[in-house]
C-alpha distance (Angstrom), angle and dihedral (degrees) to the residues before:
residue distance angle dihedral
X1 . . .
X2 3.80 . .
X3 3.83 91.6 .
X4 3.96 85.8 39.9
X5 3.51 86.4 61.7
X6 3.62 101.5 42.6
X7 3.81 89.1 48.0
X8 3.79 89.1 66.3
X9 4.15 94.9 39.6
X10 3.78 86.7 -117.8
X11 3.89 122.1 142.6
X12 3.61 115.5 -142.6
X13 3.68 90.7 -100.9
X14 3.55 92.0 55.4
X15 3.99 92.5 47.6
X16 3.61 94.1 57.2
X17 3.95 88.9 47.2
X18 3.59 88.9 56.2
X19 4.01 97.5 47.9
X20 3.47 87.5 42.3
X21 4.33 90.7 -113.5
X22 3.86 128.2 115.7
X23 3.48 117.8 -101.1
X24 4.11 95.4 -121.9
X25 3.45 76.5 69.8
X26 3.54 105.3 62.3
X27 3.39 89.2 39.9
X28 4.30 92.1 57.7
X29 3.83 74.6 53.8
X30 3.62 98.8 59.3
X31 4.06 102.7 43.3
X32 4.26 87.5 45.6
X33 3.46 104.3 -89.9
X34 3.63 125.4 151.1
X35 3.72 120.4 -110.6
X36 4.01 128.4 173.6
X37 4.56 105.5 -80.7
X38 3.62 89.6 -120.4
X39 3.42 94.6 67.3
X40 3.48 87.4 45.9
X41 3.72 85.4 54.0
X42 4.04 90.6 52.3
X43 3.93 97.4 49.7
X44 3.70 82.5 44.0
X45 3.76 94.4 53.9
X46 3.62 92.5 42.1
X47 3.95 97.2 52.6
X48 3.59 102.0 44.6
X49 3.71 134.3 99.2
X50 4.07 101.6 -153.7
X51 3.88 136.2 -15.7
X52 3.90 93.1 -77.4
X53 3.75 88.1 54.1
X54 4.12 94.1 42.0
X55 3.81 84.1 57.5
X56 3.60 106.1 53.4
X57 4.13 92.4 36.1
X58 3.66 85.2 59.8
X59 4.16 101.4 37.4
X60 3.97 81.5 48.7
X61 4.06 95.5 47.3
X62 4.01 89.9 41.8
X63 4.03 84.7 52.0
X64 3.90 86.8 52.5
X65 3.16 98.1 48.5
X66 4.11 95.8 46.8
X67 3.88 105.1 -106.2
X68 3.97 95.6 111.8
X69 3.49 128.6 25.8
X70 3.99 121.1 -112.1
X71 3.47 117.2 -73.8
X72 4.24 132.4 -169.7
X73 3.94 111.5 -94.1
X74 3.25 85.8 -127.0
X75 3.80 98.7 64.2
X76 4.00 97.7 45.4
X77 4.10 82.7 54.5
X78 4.16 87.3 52.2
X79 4.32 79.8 44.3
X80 3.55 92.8 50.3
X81 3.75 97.8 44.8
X82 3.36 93.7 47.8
X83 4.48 95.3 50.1
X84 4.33 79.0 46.2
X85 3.89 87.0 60.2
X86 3.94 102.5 41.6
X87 3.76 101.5 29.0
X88 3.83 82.9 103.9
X89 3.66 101.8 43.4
X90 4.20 120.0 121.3
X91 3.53 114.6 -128.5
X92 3.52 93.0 -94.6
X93 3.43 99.5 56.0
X94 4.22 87.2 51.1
X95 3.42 84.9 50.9
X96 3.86 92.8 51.5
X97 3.61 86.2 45.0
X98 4.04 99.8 52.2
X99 3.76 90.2 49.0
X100 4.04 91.6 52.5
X101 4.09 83.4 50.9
X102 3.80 93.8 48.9
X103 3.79 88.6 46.1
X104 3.80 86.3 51.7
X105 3.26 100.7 43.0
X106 4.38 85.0 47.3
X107 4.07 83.7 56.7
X108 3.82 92.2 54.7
X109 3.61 93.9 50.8
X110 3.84 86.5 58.5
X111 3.57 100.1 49.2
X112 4.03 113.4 92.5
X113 3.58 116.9 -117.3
């Protein structure tokens, strides 16, 4: 968020302006306080650069600020990639898609350790 920030040559201050939250705020943010998701959400929204990137700002700022538990890098990327390429889907197609994960997931459970 810090880097976020600097990226854009905004001062806290001027970041919570901006997303329309104080800067105290952002600040509880950075040293691991808890704050309400949706403003998670909003500083989320208003650092990212594309859905993908929306998605792993806010999974990483809800880790920071104790609503999910830590995860590898390298899975929120697979997370991200994977909201990028079905943000669009109908409901059909999600459905389609859950039921090829279940059946997955079924074929896993099969195969011997």
């Amino acid at each position: 968020l810090r880097k976020a920030c600097k990226g854009k040559n905004l001062s806290l201050r001027e970041a919570g302006k901006k997303i329309g939250i104080s800067h105290t705020t952002i600040a509880l943010i950075l040293h691991g306080r808890r704050v309400h998701p949706l403003t998670i959400r909003k500083l989320a929204k208003a650092f990212s650069n594309g859905q993908y990137h929306r998605a792993v700002l806010e999974d990483e700022l809800l880790t920071l600020a104790g609503y999910r538990s830590n995860r590898p890098p390298e899975l929120n990327e697979t997370i991200g990639r994977l909201i990028d390429s079905v943000i669009d889907f109908s409901p059909e197609e999600l459905k389609m898609l859950t039921r090829f994960a279940d059946y997955l997931v079924e074929i896993r459970e099969q195969i011997p350790a």
